[in-house]
C-alpha positions as CSV (number, residue, x, y, z in Angstrom):
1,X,0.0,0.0,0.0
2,X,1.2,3.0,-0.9
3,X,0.8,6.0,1.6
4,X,-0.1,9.8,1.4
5,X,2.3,12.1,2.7
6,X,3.0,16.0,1.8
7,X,6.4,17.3,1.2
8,X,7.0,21.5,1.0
9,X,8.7,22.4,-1.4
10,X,8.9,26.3,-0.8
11,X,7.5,28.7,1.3
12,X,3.7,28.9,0.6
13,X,3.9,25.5,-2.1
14,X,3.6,21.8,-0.9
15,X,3.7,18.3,-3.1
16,X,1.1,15.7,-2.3
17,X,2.4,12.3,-2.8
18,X,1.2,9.3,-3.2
19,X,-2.3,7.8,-3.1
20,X,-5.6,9.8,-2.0
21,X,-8.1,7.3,-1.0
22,X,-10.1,5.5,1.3
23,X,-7.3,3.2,2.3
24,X,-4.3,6.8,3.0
25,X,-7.2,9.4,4.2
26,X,-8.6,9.0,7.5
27,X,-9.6,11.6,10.6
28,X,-5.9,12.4,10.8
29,X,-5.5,13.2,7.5
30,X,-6.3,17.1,7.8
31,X,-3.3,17.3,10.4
32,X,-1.1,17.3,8.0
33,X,-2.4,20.4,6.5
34,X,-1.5,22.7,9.2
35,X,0.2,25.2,6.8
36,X,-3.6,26.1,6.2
37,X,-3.4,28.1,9.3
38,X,-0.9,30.0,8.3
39,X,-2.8,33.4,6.5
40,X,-0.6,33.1,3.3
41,X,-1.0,31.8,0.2
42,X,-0.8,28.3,-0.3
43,X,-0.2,25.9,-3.7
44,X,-0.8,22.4,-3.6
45,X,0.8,20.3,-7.0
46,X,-0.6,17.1,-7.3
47,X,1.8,16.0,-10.0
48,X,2.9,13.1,-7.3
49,X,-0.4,11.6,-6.6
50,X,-0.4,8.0,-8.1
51,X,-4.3,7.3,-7.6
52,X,-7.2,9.1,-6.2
53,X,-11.2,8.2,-5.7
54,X,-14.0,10.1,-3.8
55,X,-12.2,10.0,-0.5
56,X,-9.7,12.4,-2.6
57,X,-12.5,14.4,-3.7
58,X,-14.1,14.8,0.1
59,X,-10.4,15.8,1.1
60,X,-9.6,18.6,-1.5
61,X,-13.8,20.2,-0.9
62,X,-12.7,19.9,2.8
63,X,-9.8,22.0,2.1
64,X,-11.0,24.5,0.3
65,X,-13.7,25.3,2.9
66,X,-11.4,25.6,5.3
67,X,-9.0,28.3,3.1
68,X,-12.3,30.2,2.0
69,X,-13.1,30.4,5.9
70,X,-10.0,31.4,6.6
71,X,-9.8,33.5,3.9
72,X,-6.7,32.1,2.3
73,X,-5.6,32.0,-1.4
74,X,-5.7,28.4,-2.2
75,X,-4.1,27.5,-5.5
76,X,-4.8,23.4,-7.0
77,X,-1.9,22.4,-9.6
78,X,-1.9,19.0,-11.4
79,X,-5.1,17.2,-10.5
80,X,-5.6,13.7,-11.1
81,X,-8.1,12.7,-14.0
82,X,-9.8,11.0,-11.4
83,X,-10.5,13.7,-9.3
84,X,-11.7,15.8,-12.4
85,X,-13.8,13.0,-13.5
86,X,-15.6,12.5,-10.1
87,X,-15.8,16.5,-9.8
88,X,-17.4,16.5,-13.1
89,X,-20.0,13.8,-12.0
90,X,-20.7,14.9,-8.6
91,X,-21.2,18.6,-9.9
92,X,-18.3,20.1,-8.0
93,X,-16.3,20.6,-11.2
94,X,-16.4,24.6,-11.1
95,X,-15.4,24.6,-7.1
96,X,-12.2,22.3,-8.3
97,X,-11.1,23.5,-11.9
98,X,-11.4,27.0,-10.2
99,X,-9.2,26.7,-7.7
């Protein structure tokens, strides 16, 4: 099993890595994105995620709630196709392209 982790790679930008799904996101999983606290900008490149599925999808809506209540600039680079294509289905495909 491969598991999720984030790396930063400069101030403000972070790498998500490996898998987002049922089996790497659990009630912990928004600990690790602390940064969010932070009032600055934030980019998040998905160019390292190997698989996603809805759990993936719940995680990235999740976030951006939490930047738009905190008012933060939150900037989505290299989604998955999955995560598009689920976006697309469930209707949530302006929130997530937008971003």
């Amino acid at each position: 099993m491969n598991q999720f982790h984030i790396e930063q790679t400069s101030l403000g930008s972070y790498r998500l890595n490996g898998e987002l799904n049922f089996k790497t996101i659990n009630q912990k999983t928004l600990k690790k994105f602390t940064f969010l606290s932070q009032q600055q900008p934030v980019e998040l490149d998905f160019s390292s995620i190997q698989s996603a599925d809805s759990a993936g999808l719940a995680l990235i809506i999740e976030l951006i709630k939490i930047s738009q209540h905190k008012g933060i600039e939150l900037t989505l680079h290299n989604l998955p196709k999955q995560i598009i294509n689920l976006s697309k289905l469930c209707d949530f495909e302006e929130l997530i392209i937008s971003k």
